[in-house]
VOBA-1610 file (N, C-alpha, C; in pm, whole numbers, padded with zeros to 5 digits, always signed):
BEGIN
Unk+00083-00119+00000Unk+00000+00000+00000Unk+00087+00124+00000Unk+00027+00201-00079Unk+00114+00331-00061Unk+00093+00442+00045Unk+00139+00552+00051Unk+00126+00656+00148Unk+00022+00797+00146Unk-00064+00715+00010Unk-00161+00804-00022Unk-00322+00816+00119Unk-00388+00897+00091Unk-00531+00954+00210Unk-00640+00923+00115Unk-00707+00852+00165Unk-00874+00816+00057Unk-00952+00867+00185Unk-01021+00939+00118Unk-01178+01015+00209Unk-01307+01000+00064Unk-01364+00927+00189Unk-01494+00847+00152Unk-01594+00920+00204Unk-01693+00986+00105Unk-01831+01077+00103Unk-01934+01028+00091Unk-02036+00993+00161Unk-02151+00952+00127Unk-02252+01053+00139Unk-02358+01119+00007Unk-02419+01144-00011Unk-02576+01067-00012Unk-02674+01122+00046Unk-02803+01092+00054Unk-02906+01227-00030Unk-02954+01147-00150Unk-02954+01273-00269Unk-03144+01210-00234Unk-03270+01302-00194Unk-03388+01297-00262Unk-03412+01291-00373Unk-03505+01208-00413Unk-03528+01154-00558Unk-03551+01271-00635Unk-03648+01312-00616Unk-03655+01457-00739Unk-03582+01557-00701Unk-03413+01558-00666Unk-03312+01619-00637Unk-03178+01579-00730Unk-03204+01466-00779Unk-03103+01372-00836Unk-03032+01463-00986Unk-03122+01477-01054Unk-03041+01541-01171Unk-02975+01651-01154Unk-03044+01757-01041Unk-02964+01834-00973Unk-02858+01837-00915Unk-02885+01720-00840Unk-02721+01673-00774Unk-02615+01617-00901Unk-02691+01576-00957Unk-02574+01511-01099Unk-02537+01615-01192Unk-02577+01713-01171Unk-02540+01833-01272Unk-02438+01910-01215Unk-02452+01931-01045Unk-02364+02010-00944Unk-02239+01897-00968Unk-02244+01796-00964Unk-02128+01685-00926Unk-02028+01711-01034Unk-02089+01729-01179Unk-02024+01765-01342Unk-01912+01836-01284Unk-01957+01983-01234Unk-01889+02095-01207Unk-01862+02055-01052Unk-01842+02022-00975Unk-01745+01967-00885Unk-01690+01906-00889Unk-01684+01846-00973Unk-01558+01744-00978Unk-01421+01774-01028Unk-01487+01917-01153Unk-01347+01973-01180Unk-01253+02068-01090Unk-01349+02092-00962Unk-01238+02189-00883Unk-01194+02121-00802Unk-01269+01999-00752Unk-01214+01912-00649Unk-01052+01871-00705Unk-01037+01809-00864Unk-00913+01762-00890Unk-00858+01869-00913Unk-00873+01988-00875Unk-00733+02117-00875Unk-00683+02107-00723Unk-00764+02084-00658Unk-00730+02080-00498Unk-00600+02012-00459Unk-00497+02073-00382Unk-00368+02099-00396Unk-00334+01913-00364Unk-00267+01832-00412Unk-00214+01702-00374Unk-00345+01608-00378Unk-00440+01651-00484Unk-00538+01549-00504Unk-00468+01471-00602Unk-00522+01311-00587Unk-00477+01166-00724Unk-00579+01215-00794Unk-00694+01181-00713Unk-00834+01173-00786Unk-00938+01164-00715Unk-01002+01178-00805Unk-01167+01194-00729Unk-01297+01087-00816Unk-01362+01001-00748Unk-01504+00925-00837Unk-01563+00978-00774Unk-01684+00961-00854Unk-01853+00964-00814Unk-01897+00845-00841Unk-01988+00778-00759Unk-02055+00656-00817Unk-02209+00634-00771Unk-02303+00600-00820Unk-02409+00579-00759Unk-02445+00424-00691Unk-02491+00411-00561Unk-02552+00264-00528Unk-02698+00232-00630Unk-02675+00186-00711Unk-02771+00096-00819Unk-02771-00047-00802Unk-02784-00132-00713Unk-02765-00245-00706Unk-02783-00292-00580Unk-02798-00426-00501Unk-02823-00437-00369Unk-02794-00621-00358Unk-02722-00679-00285Unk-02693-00806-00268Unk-02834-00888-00236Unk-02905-00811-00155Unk-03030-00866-00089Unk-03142-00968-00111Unk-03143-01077-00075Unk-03247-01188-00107Unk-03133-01240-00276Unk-03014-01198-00249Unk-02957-01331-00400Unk-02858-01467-00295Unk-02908-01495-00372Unk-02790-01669-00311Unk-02706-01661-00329Unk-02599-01666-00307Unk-02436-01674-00278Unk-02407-01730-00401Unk-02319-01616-00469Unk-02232-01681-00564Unk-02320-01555-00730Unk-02408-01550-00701Unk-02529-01481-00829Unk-02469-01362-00784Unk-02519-01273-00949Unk-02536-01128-00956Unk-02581-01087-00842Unk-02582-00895-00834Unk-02665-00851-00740Unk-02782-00808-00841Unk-02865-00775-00808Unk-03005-00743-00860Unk-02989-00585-00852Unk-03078-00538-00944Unk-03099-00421-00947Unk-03165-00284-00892Unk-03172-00222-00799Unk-03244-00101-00709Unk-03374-00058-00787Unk-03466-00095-00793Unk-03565-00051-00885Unk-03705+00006-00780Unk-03672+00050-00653Unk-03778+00130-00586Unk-03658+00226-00519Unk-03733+00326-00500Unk-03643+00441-00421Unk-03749+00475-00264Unk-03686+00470-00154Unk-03755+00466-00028Unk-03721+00635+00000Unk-03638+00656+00044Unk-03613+00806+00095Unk-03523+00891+00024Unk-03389+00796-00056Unk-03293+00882-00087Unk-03209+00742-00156Unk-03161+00862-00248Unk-03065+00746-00381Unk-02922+00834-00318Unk-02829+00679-00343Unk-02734+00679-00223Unk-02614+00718-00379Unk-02502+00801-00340Unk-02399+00837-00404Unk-02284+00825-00322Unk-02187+00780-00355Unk-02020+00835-00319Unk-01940+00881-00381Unk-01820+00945-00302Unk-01756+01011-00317Unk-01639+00921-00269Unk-01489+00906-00370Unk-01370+00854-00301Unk-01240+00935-00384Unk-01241+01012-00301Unk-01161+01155-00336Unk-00993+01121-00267Unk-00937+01045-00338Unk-00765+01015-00266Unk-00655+01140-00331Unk-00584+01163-00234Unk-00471+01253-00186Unk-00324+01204-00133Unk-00252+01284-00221Unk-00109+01253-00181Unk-00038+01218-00001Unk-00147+01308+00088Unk-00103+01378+00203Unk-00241+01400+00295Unk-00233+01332+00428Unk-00361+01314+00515Unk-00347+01463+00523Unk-00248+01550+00535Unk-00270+01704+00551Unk-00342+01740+00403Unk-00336+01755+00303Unk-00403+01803+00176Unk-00497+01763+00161Unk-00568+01630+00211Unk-00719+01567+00259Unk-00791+01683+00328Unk-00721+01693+00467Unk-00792+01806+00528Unk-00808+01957+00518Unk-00718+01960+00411Unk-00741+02103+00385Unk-00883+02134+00296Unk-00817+02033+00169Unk-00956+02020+00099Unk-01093+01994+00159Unk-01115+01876+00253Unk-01181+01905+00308Unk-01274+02022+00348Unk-01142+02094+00418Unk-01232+02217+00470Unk-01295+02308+00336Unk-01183+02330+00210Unk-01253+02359+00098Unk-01376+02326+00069Unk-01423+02198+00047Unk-01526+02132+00045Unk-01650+02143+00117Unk-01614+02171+00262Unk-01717+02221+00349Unk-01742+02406+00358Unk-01638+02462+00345Unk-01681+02569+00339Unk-01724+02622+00206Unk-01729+02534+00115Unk-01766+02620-00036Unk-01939+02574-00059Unk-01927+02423+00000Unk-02087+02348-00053Unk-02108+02262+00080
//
């Protein structure tokens, strides 16, 4: 393993909030990777769920939404200090 910082974001996006949030994410994502000693940054959505499959099968697909469609964030950095700075970028901008 190397000496790199992964900070893991979980977002809880309301359903008729989603394209909104996916439009903000476009344009965040490009300032996040200017952020000083960032590798990189994903977005990914939870679309899928292990639940009620038998061991060894696909996962099945999320096809009801209860409260909130689940997103992450895995934003890795050269330096647990340049994590937290960004960070605070992150919190104080959005």
């Amino acid at each position: 393993m190397g000496k790199s910082f992964t900070e893991m974001i979980t977002f809880q996006v309301k359903p008729d909030k989603v394209a909104e949030f996916e439009t903000l994410v476009e344009a965040l994502k490009a300032e996040q990777e200017e952020q000083h000693g960032c590798i990189g940054i994903r977005y990914f959505k939870r679309f899928y769920t292990f639940d009620g499959i038998e061991h060894g099968n696909p996962p099945r697909e999320i096809t009801k939404i209860v409260k909130c469609v689940k997103y992450y964030a895995y934003w890795e950095f050269d330096t647990i200090e340049n994590c937290g700075k960004a960070n605070g970028w992150f919190f104080d901008n959005y």
